[in-house]
C-alpha positions as CSV (number, residue, x, y, z in Angstrom):
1,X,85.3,-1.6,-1.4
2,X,86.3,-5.2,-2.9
3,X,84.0,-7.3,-4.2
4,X,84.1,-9.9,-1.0
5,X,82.5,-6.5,1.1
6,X,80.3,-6.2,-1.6
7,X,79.0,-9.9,-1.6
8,X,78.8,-9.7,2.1
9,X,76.7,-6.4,1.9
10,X,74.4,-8.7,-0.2
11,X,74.3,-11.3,2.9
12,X,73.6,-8.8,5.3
13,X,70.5,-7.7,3.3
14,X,69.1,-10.7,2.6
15,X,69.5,-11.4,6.8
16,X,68.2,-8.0,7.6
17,X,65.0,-8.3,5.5
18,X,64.1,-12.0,6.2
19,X,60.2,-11.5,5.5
20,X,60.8,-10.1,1.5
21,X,63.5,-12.9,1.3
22,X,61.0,-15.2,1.8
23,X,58.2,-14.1,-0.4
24,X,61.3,-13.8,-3.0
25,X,62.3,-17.6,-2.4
26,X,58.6,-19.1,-2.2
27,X,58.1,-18.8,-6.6
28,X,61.6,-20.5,-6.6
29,X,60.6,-23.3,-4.4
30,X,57.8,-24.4,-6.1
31,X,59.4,-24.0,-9.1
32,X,62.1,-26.5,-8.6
33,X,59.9,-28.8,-6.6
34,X,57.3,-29.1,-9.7
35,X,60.6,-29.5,-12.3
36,X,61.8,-32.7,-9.9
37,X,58.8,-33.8,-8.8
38,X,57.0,-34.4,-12.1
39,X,60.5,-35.6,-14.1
40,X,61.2,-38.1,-10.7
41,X,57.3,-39.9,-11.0
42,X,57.7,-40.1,-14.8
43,X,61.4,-41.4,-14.5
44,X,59.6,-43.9,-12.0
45,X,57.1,-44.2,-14.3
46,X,59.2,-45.6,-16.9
47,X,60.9,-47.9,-14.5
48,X,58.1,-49.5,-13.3
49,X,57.6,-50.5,-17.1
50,X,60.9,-51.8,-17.4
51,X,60.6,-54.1,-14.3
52,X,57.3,-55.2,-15.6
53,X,58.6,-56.3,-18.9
54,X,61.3,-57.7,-17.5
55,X,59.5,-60.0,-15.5
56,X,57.5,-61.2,-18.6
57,X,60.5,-61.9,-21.0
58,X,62.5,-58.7,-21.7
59,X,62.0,-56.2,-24.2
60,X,63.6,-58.8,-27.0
61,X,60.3,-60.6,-26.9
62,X,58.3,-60.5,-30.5
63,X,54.8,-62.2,-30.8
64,X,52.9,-62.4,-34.0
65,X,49.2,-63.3,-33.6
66,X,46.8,-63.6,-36.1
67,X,44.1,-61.2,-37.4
68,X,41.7,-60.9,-40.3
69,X,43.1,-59.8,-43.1
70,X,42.0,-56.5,-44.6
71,X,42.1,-57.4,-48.0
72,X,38.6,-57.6,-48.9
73,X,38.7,-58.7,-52.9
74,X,42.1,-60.6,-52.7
75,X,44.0,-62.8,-55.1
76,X,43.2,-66.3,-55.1
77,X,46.7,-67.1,-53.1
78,X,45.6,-64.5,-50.8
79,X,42.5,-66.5,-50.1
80,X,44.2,-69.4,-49.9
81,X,46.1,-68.4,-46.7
82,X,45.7,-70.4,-43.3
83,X,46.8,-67.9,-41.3
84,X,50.2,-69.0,-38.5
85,X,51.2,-72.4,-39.3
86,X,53.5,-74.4,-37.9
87,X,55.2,-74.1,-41.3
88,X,56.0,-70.8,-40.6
89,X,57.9,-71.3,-37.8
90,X,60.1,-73.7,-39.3
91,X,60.8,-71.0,-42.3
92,X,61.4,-68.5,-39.8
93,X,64.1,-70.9,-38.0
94,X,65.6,-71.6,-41.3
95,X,66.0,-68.3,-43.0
96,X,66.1,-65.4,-39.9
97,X,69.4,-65.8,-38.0
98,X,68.3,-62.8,-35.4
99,X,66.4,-64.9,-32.9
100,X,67.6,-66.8,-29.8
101,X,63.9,-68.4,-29.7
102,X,61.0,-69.4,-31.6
103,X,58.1,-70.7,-29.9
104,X,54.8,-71.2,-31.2
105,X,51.4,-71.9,-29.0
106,X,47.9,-73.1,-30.1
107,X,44.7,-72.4,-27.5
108,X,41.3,-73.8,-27.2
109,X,38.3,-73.7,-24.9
110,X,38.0,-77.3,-23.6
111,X,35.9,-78.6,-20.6
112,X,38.2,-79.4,-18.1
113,X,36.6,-82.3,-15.1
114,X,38.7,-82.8,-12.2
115,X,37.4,-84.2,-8.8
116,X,36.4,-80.7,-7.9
117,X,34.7,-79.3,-10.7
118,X,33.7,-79.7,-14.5
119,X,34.4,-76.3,-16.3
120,X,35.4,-74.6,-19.6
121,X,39.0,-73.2,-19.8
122,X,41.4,-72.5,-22.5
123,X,44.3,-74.3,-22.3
124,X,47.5,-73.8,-24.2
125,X,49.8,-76.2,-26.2
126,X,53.2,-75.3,-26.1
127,X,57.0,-76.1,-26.6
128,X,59.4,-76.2,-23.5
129,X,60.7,-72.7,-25.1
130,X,57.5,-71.1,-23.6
131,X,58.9,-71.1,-20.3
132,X,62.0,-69.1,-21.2
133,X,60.1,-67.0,-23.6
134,X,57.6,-65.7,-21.3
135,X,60.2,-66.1,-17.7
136,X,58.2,-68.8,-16.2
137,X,59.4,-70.3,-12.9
138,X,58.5,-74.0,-12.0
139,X,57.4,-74.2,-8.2
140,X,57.0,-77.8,-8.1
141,X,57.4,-80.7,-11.0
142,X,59.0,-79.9,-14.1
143,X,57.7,-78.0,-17.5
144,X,57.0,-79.9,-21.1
145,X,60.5,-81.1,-22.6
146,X,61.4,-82.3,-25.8
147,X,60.3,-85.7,-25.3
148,X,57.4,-84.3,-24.1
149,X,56.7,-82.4,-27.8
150,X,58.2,-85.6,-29.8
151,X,56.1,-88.7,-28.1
152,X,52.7,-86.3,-27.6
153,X,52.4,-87.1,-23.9
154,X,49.6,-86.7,-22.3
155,X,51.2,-84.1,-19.4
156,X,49.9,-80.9,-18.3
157,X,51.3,-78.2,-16.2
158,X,48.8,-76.0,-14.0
159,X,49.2,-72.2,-13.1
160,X,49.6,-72.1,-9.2
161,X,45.7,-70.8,-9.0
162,X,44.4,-73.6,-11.5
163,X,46.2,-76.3,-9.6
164,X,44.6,-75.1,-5.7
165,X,41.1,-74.7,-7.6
166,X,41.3,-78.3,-9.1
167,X,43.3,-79.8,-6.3
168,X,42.7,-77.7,-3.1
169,X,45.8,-78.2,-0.2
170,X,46.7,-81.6,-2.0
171,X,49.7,-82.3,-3.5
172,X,48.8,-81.9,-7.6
173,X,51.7,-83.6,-9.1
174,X,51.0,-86.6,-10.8
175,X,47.0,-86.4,-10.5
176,X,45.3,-86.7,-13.6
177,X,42.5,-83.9,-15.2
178,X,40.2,-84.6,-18.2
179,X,40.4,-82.0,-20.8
180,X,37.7,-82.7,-23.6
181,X,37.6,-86.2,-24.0
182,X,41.4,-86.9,-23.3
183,X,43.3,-87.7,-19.6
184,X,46.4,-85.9,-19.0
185,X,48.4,-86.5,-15.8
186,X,50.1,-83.2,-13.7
187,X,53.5,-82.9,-14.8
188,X,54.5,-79.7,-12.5
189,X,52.9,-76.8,-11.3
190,X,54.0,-72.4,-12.0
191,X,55.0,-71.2,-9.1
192,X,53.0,-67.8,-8.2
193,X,53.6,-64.7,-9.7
194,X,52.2,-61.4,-9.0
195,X,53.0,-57.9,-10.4
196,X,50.9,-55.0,-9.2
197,X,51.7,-51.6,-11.0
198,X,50.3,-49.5,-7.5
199,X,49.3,-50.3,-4.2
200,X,45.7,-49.2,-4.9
201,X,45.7,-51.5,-8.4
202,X,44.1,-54.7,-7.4
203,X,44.8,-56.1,-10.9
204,X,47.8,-58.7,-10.8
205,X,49.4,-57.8,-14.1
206,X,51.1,-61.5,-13.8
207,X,47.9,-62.9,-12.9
208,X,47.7,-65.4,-16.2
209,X,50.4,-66.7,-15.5
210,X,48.7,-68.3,-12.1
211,X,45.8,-69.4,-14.4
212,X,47.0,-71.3,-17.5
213,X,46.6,-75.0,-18.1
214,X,49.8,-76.1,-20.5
215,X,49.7,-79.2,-22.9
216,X,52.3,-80.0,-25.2
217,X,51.7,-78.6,-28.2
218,X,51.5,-81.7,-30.3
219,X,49.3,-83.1,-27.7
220,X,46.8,-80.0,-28.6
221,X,47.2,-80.4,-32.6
222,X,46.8,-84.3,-32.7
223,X,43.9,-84.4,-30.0
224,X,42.0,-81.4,-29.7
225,X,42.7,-79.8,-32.9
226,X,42.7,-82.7,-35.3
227,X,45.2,-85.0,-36.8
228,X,47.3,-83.1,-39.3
229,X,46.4,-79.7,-37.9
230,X,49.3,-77.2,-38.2
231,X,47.5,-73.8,-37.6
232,X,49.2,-72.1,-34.5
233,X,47.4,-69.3,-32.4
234,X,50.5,-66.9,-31.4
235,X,54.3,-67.3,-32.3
236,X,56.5,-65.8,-29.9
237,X,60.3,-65.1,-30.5
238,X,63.1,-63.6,-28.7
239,X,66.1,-61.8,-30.2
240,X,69.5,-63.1,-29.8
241,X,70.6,-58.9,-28.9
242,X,69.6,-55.6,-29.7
243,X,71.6,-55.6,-32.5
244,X,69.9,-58.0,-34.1
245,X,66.3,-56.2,-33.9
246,X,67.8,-53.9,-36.4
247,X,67.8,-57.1,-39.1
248,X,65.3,-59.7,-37.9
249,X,62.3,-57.3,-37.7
250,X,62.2,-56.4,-41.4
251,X,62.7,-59.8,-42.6
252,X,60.3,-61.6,-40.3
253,X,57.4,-59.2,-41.3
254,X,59.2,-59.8,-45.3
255,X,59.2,-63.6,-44.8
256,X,55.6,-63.9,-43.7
257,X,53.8,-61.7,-46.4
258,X,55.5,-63.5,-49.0
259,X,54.5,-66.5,-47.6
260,X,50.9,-65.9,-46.8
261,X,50.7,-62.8,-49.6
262,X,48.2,-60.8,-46.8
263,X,48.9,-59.0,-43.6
264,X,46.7,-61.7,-41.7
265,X,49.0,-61.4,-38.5
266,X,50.0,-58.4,-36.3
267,X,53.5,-58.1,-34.9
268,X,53.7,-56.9,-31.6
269,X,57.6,-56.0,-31.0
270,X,58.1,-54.6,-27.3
271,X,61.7,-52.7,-28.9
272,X,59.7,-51.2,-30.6
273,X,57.2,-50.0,-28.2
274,X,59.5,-49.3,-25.9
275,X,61.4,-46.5,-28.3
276,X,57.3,-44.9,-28.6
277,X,57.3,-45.1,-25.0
278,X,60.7,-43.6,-24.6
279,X,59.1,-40.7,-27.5
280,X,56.5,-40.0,-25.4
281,X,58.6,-39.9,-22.3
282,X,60.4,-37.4,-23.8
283,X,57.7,-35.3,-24.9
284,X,56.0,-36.0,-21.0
285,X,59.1,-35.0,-19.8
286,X,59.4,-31.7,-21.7
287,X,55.7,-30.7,-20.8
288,X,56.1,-31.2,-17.1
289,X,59.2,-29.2,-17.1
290,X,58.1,-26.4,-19.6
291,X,55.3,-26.0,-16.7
292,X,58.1,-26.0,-13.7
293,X,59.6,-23.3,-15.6
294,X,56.8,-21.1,-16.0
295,X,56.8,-21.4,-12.1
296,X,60.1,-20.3,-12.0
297,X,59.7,-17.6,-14.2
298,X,56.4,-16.2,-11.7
299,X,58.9,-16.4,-9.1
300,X,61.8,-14.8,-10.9
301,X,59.3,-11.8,-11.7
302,X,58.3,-12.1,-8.0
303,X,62.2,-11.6,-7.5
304,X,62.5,-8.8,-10.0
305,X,59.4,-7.3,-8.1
306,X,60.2,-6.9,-5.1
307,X,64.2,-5.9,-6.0
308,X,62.8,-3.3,-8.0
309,X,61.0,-2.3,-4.7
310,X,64.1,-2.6,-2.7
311,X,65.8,0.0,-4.8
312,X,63.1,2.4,-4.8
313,X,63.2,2.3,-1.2
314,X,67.1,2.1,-0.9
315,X,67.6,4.8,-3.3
316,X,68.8,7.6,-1.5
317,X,71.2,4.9,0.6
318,X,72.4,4.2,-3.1
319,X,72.8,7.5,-3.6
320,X,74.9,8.2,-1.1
321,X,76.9,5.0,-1.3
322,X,78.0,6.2,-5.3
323,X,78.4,10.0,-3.6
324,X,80.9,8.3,-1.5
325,X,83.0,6.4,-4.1
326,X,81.2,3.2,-4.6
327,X,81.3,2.3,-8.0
328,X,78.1,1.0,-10.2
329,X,79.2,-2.5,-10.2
330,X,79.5,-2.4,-6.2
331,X,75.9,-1.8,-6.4
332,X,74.8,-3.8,-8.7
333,X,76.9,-7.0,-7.8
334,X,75.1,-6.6,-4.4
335,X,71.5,-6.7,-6.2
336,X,72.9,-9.8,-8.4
337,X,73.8,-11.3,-4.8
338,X,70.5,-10.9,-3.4
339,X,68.9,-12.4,-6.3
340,X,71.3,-15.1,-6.6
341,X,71.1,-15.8,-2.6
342,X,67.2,-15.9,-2.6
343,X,67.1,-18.4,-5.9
344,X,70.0,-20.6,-4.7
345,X,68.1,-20.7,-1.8
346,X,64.9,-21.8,-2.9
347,X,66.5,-23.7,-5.1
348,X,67.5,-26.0,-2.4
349,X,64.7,-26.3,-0.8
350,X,62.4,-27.0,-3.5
351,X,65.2,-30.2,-4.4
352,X,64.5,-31.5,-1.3
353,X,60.6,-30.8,-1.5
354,X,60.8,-32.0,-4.7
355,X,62.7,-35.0,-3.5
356,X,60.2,-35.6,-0.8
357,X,57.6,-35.3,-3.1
358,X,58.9,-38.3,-5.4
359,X,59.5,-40.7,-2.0
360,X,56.3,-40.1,-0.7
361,X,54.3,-40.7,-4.3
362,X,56.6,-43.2,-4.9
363,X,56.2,-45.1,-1.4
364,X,52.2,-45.0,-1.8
365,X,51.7,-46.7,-5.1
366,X,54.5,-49.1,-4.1
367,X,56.6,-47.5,-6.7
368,X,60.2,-47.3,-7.6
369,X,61.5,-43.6,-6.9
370,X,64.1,-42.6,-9.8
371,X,65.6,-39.5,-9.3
372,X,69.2,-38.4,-11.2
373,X,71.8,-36.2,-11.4
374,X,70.4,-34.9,-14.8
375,X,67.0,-33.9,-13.0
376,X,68.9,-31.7,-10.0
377,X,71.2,-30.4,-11.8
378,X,68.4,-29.2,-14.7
379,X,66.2,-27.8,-11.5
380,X,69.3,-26.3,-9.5
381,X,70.5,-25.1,-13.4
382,X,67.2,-23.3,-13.6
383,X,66.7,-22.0,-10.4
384,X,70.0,-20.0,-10.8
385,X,69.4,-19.2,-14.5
386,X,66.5,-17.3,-13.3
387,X,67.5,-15.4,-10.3
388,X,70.4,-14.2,-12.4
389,X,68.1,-12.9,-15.3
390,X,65.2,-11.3,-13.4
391,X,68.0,-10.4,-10.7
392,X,70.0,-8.5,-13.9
393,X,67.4,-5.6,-14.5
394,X,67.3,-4.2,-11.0
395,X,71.3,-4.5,-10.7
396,X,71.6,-2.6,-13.7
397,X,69.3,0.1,-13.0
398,X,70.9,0.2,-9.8
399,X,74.3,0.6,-10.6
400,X,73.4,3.3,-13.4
401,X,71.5,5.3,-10.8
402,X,73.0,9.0,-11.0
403,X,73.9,10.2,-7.6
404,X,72.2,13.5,-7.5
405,X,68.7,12.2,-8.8
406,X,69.3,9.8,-5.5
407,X,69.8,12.5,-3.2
408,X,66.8,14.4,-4.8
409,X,64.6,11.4,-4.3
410,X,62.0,11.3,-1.6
């Protein structure tokens, strides 16, 4: 007997008892379909990150925003700090190389009267960097420029919601709002933006950006904050690469204690966060598949079960098989066989459960479905990995089965 007869005896086993071979695969299959299924929603998981911070400036963006400091008895130079100035930024443009842009924003509440309504809003002052900072997208008009920042207009640009709550269907460009006791006119209007992290969610993630009223940001310091003003609410920068993070980081948070001699700001660096995220990814990742293997090792001991039970029913056929010349690796290659047919088996069909699975999750909460090659080949790696261990016990005790204790058995 070769070992292609033997392998075939194994087929013709695993056919002839169809009922054992599926209790054998069903441990398998769920097995593999929790290892893909749970790696797939966190891989989509993570995606759906991605695309968000994508959509709000990239995961170059930096922002530094004030806090109180937590110095309570401090020197008198620590005291003496005003928090974000505008001086800042222009020592940060000077002396850090790493960043592409450097944009700082004031806010304040202000009573904004239009036609419509009279109501409180904040409204921001900014540079025309802000729109490339935080990616956004002019529907109709134009953003602040430069001249804009340099001459102190008196210009605004609305948030798509702001300008249908001041103006309704009319046309907004070019009307003119009251905010505080100043007239600005409408320079150009955001177009709409919308981000939804599920179907169900009915928060838009983007949703400020549909809301903001945007000044120029001298226009806010000279008129609303007072003549001479240089405190800033929020600077936001963007590195010129990844690279760069590696240098600019350190010597942005090194530059602004020695200039302010207090942590009286928080940095906020999304590289950063994203390497946690990616950390705790990792550590999601291992969890869920630590469980999908303890569900393949309950089905591999289902497998080992029930081929231990296959023996002990086959054992006087083994018997006379060895009685007859077969050797002990003819039988227990043909165990190994069974073991590997009934894994590989459920193996595929928990991937394509597990598959499923990830579409159909995916396809409800409006998700992207990330499955790859790493993921199947882990599951399929596992699947077989197991019905060769648990599959390796009965084969051996099969094949060193003595011939006359076979016969003898009843």
């Amino acid at each position: 007997m070769n070992l292609l007869e033997v392998v075939s005896d194994g087929f013709a086993d695993v056919r002839a008892h169809a009922g054992r071979t599926a209790l054998q695969t069903l441990g398998v299959v769920l097995g593999v379909a929790s290892v893909v299924g749970t790696m797939g929603l966190m891989a989509g998981e993570r995606a759906q990150s991605m695309k968000y911070w994508s959509e709000t400036g990239g995961v170059l963006k930096m922002i530094v925003y004030p806090q109180p400091a937590t110095v309570v008895r401090g020197t008198a130079r620590q005291q003496a700090s005003r928090g974000l100035t505008v001086d800042d930024v222009e020592a940060i443009r000077a002396r850090i190389a790493g960043f592409e842009l450097v944009e700082p924003s004031v806010r304040r509440r202000e009573l904004v009267q239009t036609p419509r309504l009279a109501k409180t809003y904040t409204v921001s002052g900014v540079a025309p960097g802000y729109a490339e900072l935080h990616e956004l997208q002019i529907g109709r008009g134009r953003f602040i420029t430069d001249e804009d920042v340099t001459t102190s207009a008196s210009v605004c640009v609305l948030g798509d919601d702001r300008a249908r709550e001041f103006f309704g269907t009319e046309d907004p460009i070019g009307k003119t709002i009251r905010l505080g006791d100043n007239s600005f006119r409408v320079a150009g209007v955001l177009r709409y933006r919308e981000f939804y992290w599920s179907k169900a969610d009915t928060y838009n993630a983007l949703g400020w950006m549909n809301e903001v009223i945007i000044v120029p940001i001298t226009a806010m310091q000279a008129r609303e904050v007072g003549a001479g003003s240089r405190r800033v609410d929020e600077i936001g920068f963007r590195l010129a690469s990844v690279e760069a993070h590696k240098d600019a980081a350190p010597a942005l948070k090194r530059l602004l204690l020695a200039r302010h001699g207090v942590e009286d700001y928080r940095i906020f660096d999304r590289k950063d966060r994203m390497e946690q995220m990616e950390q705790q990814g990792k550590v999601y990742d291992f969890t869920f598949l630590a469980c999908g293997l303890i569900s393949l090792i309950v089905g591999g001991i289902v497998v080992a079960n029930i081929l231990m039970a296959s023996f002990t029913e086959r054992m006087r056929e083994v018997g006379v098989r060895k009685a007859l010349g077969a050797k002990g690796w003819h039988i227990g290659v043909q165990f190994l066989v069974e073991s590997a047919i009934v894994t590989g088996l459920g193996g595929a069909i928990g991937l394509v459960l597990g598959v499923g699975f990830v579409h159909a999750i995916a396809y409800l909460l409006d998700q992207v479905a990330v499955l790859t090659p790493t993921m199947i080949v882990a599951a399929m790696l596992s699947a077989g990995t197991v019905g060769l261990v648990f599959g390796f016990f009965p084969a051996i005790k099969a094949a060193r089965l003595d011939p006359v204790v076979a016969l003898r058995y009843e």
